[in-house]
DSSP file (Angstrom, degrees, kcal/mol; ACC not computed):
  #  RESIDUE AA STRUCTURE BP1 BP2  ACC     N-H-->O    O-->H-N    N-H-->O    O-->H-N    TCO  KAPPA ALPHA  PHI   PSI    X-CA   Y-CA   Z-CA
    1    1 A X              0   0    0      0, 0.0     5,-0.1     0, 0.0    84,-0.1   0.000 360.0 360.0 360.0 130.2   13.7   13.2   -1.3
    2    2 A X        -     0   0    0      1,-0.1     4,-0.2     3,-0.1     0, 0.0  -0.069 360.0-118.1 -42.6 170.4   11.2   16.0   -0.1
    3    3 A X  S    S+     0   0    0      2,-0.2     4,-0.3     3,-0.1    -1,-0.1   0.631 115.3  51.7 -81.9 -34.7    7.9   14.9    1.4
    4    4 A X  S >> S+     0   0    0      1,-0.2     4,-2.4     2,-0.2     3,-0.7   0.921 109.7  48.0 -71.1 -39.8    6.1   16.7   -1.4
    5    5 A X  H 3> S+     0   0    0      2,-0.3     4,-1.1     1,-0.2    -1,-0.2   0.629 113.6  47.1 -64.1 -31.5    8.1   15.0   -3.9
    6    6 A X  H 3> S+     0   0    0     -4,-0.2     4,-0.8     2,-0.2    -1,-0.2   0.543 110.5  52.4 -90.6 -15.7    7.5   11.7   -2.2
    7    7 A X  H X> S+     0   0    0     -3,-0.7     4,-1.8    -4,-0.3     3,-0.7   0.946 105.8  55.3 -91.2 -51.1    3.8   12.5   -2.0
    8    8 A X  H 3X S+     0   0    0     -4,-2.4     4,-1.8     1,-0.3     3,-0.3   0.919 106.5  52.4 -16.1 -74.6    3.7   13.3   -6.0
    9    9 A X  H 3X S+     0   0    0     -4,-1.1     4,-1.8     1,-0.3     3,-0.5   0.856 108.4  53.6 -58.0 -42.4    5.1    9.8   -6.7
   10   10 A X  H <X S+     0   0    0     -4,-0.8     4,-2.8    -3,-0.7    -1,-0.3   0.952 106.9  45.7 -67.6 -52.1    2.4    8.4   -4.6
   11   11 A X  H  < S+     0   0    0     -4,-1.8    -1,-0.3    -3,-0.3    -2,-0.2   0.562 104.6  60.5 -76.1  -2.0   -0.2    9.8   -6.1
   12   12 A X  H >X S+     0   0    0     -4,-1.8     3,-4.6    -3,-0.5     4,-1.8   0.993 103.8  59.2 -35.6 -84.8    1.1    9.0   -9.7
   13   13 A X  H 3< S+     0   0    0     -4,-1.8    -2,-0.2     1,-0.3    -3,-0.2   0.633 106.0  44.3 -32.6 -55.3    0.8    5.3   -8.3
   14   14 A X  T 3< S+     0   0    0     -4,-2.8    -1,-0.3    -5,-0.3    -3,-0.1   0.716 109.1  54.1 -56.1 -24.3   -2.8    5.7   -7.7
   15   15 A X  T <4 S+     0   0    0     -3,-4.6    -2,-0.2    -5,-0.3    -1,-0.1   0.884 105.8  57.1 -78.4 -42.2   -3.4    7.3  -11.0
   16   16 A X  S  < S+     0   0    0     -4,-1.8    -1,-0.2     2,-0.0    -3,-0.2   0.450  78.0 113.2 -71.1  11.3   -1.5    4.1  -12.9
   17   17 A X  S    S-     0   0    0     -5,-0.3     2,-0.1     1,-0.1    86,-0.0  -0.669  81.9-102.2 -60.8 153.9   -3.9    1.7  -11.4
   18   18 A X    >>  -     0   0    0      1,-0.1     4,-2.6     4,-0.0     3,-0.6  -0.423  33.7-110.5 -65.8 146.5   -6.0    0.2  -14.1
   19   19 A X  H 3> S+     0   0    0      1,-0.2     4,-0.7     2,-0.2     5,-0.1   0.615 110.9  59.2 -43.9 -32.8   -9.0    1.5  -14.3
   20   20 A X  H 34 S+     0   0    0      2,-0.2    -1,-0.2     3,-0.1     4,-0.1   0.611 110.7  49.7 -86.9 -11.1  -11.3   -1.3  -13.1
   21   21 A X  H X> S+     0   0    0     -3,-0.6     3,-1.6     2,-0.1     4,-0.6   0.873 116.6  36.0 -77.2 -52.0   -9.3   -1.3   -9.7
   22   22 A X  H >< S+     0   0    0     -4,-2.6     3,-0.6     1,-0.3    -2,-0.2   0.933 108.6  61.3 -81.0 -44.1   -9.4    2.2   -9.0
   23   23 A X  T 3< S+     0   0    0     -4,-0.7    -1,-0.3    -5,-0.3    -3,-0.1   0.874 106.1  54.6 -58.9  -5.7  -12.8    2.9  -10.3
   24   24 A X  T <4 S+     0   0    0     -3,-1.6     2,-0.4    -5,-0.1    -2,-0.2   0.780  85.5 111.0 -63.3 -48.6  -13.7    0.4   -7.6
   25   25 A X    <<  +     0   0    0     -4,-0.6     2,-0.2    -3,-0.6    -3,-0.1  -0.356  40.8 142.5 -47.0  94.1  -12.0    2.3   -5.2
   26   26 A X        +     0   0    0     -2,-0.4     3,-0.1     1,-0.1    49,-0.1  -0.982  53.1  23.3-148.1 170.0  -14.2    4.3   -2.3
   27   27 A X  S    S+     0   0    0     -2,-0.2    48,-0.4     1,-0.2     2,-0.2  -0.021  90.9 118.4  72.2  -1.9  -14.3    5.3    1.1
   28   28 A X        -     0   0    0     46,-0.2     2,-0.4    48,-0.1    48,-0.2  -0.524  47.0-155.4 -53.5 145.3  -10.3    5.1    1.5
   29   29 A X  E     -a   76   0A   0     46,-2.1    48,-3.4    -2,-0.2     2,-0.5  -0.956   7.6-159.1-127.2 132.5   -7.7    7.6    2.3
   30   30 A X  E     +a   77   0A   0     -2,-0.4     2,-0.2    46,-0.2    48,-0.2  -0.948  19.2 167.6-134.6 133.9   -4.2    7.1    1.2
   31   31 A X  E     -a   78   0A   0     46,-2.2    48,-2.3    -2,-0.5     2,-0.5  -0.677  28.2-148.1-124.2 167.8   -1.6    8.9    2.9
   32   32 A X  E     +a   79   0A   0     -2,-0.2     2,-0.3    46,-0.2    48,-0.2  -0.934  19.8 177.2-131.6 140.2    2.3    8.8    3.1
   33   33 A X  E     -a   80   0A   0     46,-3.0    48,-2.4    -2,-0.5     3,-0.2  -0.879  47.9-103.2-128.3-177.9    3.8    9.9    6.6
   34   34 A X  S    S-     0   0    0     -2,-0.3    49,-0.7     1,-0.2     2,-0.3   0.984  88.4 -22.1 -70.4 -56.2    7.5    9.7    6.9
   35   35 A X  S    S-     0   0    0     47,-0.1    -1,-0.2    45,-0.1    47,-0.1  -0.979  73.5 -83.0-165.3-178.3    7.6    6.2    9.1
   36   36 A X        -     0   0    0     -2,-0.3     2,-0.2    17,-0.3    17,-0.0  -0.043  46.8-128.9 -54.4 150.7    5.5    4.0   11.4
   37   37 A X    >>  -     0   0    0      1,-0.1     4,-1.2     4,-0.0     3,-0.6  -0.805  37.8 -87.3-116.3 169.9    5.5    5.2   15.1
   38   38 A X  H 3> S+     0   0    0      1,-0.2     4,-0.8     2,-0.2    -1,-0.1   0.161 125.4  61.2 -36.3 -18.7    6.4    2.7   17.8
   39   39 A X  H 3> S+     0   0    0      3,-0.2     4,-0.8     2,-0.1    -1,-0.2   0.803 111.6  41.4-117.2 -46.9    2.5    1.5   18.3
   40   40 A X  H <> S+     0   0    0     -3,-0.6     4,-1.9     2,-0.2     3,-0.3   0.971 119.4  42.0 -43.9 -64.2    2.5    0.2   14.5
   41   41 A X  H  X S+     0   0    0     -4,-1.2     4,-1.9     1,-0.3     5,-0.4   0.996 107.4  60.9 -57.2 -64.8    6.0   -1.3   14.4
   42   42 A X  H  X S+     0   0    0     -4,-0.8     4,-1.3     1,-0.2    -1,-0.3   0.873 116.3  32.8 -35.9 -29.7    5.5   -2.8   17.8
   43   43 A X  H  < S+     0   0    0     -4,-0.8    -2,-0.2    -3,-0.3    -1,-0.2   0.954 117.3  51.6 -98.8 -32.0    2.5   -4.9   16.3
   44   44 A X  H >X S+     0   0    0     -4,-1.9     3,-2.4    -3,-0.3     4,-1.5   0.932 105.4  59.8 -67.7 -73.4    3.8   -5.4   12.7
   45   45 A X  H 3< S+     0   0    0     -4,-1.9    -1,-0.2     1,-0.3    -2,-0.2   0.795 101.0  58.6 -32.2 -57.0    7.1   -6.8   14.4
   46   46 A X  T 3< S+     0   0    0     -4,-1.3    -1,-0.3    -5,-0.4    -2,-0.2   0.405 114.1  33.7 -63.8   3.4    4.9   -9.6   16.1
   47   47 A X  T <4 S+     0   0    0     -3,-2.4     2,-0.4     1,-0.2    -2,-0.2   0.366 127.1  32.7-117.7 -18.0    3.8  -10.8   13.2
   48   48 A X     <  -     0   0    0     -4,-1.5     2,-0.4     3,-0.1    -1,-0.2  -0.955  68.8-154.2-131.6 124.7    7.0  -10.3   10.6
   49   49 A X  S    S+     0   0    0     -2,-0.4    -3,-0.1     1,-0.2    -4,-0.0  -0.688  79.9  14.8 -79.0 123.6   10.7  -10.6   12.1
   50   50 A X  S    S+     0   0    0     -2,-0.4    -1,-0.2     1,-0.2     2,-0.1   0.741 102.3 143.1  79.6  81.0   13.8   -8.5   10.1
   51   51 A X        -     0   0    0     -3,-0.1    -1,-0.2     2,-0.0    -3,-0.1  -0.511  52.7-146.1-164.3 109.2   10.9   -6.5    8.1
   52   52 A X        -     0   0    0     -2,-0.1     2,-0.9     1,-0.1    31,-0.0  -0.352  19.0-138.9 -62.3 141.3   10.6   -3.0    7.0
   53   53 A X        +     0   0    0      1,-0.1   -17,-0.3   -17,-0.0    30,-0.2  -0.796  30.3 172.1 -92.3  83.9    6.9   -2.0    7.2
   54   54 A X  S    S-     0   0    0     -2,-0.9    26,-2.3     1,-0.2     2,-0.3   0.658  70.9  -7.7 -73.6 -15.4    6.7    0.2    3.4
   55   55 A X  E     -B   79   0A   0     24,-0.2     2,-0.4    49,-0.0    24,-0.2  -0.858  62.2-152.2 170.7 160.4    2.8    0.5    3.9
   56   56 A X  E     -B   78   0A   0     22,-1.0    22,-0.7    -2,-0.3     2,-0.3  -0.992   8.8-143.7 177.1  98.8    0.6   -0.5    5.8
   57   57 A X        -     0   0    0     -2,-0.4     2,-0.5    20,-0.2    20,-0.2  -0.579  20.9-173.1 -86.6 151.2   -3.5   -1.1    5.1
   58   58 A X        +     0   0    0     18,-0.4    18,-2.3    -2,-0.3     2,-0.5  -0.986  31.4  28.9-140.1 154.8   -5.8   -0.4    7.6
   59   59 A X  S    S-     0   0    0     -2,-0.5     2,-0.4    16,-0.2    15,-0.1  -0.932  86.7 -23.4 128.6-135.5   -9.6   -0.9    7.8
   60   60 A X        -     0   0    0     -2,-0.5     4,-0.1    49,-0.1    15,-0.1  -0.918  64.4-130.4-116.1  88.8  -12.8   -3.1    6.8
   61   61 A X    >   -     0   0    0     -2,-0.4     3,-1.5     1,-0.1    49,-0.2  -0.102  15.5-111.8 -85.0 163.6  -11.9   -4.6    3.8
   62   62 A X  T 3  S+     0   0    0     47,-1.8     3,-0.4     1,-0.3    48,-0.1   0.791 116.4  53.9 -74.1 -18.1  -14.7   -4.3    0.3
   63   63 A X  T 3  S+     0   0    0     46,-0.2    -1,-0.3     1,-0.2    -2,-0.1   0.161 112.2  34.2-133.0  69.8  -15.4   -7.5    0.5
   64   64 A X  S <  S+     0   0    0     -3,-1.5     2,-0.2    -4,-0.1    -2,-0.2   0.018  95.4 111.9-158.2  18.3  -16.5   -8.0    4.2
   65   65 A X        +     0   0    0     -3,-0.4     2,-0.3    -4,-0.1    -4,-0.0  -0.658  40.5 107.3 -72.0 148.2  -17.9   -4.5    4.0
   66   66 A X    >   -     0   0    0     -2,-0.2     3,-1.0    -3,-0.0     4,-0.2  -0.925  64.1  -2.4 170.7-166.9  -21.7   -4.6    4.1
   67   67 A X  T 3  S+     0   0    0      1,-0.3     0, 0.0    -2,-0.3     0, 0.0  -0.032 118.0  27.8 -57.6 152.0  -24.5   -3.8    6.6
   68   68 A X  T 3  S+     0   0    0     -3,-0.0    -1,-0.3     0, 0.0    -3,-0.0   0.615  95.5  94.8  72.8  13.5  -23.9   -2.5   10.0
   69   69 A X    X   +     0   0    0     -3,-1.0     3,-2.4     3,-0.1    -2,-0.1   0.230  51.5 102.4-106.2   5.7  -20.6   -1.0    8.8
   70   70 A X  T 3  S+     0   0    0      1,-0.3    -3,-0.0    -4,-0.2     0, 0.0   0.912  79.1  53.5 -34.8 -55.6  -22.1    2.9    8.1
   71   71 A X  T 3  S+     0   0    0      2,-0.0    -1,-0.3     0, 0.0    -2,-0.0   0.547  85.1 107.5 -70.1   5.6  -20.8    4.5   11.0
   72   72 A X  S <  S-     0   0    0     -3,-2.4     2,-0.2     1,-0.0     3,-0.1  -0.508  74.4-113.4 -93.0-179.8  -16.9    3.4   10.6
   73   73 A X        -     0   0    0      1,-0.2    -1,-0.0   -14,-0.0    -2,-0.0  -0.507  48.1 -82.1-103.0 155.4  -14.4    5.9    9.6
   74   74 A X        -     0   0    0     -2,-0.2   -46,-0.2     1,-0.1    -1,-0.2  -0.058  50.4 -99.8 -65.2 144.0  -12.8    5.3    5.9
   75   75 A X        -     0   0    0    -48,-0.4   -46,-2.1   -15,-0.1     2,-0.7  -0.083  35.7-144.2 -56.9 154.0  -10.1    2.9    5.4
   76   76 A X  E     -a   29   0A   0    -18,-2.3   -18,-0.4   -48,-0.2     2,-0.3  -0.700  15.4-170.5-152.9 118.6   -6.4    4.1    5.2
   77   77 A X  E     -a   30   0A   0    -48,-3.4   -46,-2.2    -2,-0.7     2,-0.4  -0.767  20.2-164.6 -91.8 146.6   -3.9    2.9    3.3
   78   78 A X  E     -aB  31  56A   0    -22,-0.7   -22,-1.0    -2,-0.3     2,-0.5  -0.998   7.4-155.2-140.5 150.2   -0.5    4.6    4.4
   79   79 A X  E     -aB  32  55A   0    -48,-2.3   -46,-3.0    -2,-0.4     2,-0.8  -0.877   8.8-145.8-114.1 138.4    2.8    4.8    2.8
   80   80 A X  E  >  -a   33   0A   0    -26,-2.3     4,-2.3    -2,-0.5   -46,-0.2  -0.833  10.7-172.0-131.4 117.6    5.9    5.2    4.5
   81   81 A X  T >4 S+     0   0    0    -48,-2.4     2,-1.7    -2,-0.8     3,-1.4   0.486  85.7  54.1 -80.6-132.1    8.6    7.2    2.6
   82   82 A X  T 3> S+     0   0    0      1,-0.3     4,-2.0     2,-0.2    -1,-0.2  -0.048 113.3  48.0  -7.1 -55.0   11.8    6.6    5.3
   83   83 A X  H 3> S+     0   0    0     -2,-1.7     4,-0.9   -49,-0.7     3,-0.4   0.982 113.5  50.8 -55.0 -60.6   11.1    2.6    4.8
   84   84 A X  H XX S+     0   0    0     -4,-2.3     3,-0.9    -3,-1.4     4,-0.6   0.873 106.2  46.5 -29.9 -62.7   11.0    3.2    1.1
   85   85 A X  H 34 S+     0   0    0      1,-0.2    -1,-0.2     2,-0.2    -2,-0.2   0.782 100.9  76.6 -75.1 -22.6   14.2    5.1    0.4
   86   86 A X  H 3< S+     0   0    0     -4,-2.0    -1,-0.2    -3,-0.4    -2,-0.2   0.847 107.5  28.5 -45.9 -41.6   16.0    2.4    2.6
   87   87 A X  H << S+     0   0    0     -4,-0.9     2,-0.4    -3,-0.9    -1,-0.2   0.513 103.4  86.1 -98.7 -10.3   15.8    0.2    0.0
   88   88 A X     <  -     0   0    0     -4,-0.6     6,-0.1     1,-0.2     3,-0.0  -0.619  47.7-168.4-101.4 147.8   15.9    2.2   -3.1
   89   89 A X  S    S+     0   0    0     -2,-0.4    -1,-0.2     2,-0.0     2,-0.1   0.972  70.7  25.8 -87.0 -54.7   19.0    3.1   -4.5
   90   90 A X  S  > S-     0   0    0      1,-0.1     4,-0.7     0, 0.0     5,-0.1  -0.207  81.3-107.2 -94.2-167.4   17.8    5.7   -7.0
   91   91 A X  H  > S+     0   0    0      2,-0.2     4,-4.8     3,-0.1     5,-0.2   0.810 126.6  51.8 -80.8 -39.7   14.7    8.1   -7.6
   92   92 A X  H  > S+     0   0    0      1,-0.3     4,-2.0     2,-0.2     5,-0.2   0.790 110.3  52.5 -63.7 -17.1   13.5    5.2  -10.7
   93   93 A X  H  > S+     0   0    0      2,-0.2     4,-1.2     3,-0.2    -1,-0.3   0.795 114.1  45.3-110.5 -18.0   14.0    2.6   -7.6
   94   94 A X  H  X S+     0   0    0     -4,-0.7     4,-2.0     2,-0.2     5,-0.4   0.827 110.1  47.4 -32.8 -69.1   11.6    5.0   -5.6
   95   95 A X  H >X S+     0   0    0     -4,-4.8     4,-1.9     2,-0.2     3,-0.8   0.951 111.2  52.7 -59.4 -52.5    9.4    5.4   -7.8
   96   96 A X  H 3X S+     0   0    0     -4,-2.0     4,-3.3     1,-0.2     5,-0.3   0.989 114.0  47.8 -14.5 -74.7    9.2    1.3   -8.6
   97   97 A X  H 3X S+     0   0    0     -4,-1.2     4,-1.4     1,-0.2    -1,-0.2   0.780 101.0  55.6 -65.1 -12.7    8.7    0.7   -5.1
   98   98 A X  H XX S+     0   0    0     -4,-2.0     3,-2.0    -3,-0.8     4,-1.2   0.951 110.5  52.6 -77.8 -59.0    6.0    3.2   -4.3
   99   99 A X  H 3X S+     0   0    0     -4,-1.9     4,-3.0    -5,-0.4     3,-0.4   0.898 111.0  57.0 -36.3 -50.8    3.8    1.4   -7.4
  100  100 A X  H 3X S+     0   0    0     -4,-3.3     4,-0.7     1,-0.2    -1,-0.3   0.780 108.4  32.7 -66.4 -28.5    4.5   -1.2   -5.7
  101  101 A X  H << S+     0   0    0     -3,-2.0     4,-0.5    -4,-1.4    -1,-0.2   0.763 116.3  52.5-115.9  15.2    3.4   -0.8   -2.7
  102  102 A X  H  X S+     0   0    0     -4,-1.2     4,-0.5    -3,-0.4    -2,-0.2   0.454 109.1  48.5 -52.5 -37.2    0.8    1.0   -3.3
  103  103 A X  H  X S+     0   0    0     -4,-3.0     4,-0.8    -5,-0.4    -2,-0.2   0.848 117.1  52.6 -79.5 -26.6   -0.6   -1.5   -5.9
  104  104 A X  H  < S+     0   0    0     -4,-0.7     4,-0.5    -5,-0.3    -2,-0.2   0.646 107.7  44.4 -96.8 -28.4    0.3   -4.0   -2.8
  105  105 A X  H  > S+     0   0    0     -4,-0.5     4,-0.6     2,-0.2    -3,-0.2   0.735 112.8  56.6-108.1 -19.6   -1.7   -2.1    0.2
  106  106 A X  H  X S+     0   0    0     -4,-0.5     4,-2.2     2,-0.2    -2,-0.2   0.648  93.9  63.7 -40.9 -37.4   -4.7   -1.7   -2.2
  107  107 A X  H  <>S+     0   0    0     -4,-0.8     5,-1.4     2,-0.2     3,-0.2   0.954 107.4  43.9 -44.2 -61.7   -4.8   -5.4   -2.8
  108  108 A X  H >45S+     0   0    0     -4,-0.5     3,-2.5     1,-0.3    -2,-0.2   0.817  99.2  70.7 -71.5 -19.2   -5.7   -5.7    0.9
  109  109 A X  H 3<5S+     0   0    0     -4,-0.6   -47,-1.8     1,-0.3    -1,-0.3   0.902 102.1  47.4 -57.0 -46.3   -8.0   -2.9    0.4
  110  110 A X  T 3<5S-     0   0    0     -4,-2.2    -1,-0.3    -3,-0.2    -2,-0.2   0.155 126.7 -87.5 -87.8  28.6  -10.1   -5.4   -1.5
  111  111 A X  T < 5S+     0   0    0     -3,-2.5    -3,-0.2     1,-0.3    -2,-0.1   0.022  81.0 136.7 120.3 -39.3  -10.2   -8.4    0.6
  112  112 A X      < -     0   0    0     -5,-1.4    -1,-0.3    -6,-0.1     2,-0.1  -0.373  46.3-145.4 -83.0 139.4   -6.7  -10.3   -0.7
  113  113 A X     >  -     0   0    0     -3,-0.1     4,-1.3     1,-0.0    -3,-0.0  -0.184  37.4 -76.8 -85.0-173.1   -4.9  -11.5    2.6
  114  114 A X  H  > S+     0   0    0      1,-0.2     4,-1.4     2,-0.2     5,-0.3   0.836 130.8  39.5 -46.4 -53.5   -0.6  -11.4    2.6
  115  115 A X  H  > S+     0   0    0      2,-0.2     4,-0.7     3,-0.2    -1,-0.2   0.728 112.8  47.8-114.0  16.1   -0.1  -14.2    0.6
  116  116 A X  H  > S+     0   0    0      2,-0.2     4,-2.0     3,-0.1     3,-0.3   0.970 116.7  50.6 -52.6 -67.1   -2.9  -14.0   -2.3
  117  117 A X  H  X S+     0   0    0     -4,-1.3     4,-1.0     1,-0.4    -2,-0.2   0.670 110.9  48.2-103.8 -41.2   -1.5  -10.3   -2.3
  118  118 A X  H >X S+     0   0    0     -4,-1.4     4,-1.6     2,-0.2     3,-1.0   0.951 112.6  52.6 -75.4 -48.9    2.4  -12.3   -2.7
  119  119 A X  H 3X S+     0   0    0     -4,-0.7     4,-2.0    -3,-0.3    -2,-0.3   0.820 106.6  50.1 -66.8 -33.3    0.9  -14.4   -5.4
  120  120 A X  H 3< S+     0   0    0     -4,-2.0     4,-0.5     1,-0.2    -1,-0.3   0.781 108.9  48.2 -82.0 -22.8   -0.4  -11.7   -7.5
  121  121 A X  H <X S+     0   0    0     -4,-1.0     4,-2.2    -3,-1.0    -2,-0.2   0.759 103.8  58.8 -72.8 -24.3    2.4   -9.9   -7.5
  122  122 A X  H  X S+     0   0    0     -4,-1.6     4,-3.5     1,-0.2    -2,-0.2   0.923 119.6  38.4 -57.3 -49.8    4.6  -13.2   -8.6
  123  123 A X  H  X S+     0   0    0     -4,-2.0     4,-0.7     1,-0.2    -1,-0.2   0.549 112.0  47.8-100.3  15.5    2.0  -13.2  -11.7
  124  124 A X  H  > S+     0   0    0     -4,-0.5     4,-1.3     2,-0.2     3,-0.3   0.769 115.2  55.2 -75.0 -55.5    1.5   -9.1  -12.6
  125  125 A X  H  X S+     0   0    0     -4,-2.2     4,-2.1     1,-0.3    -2,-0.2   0.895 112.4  45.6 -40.1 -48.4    6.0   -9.6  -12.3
  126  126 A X  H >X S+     0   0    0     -4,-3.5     3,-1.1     2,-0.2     4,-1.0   0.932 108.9  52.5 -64.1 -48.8    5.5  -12.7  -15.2
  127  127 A X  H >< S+     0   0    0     -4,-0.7     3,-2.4    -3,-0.3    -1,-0.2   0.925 106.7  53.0 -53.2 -53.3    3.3  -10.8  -17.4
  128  128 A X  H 3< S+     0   0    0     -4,-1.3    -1,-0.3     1,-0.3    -2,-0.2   0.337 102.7  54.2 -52.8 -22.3    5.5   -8.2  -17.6
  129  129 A X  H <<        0   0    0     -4,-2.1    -1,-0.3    -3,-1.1    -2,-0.2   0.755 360.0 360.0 -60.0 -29.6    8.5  -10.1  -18.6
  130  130 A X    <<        0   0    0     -3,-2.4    -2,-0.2    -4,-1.0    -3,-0.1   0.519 360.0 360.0 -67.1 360.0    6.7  -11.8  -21.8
């Protein structure tokens, strides 16, 4: 898939958030590069073994934002299209997996550590079967 094409799908994925996340939403940038360079992986690797890095939050999360954080630079969520396509078979299993992690590095944006983040996903996955 093109880069533009990959960048599209991402910013679908941002549009489908419900509204009360994404109005929420400020002083982030979310961006997609192709995949994590060596200074990312290296650190990512020391905390998960055997683990693709698909995106990757970075910042002050909203709720441990507050005074004496003015000067920092915006948060950045990044999505990484190479990691992505590894695992998707089709363009529909691309596109799945961008919501997802994009709904998934947004999570962190607001505070939820790795496995709140795992737990919510368990119970969006349940509504959506009933």
């Amino acid at each position: 898939m093109e880069i533009n094409e990959f960048e599209k799908l991402v910013k679908e994925a941002v549009r489908e958030l419900p509204p009360k996340i994404k109005d929420k939403m400020d002083n982030v940038a979310i961006c997609v590069e192709e995949k994590p360079n060596r200074r990312i992986e290296k650190k990512v690797k020391g905390t998960r073994k055997k683990s693709f890095l698909l995106g990757l939050y970075q910042g002050v999360p909203k709720n441990i934002w507050g005074r004496g954080f003015g000067g920092v630079l915006p948060d950045k969520i990044t999505i990484y299209k190479d990691s992505i396509e590894r695992f998707a078979r089709t363009e529909e299993d691309i596109r799945s997996l961008v919501q997802k992690t994009v709904y998934h590095e947004v999570a962190h944006h607001f505070g939820f550590g790795e496995r709140e983040v795992r737990e919510l996903e368990k119970s969006y996955k349940r509504r959506k079967e009933e």
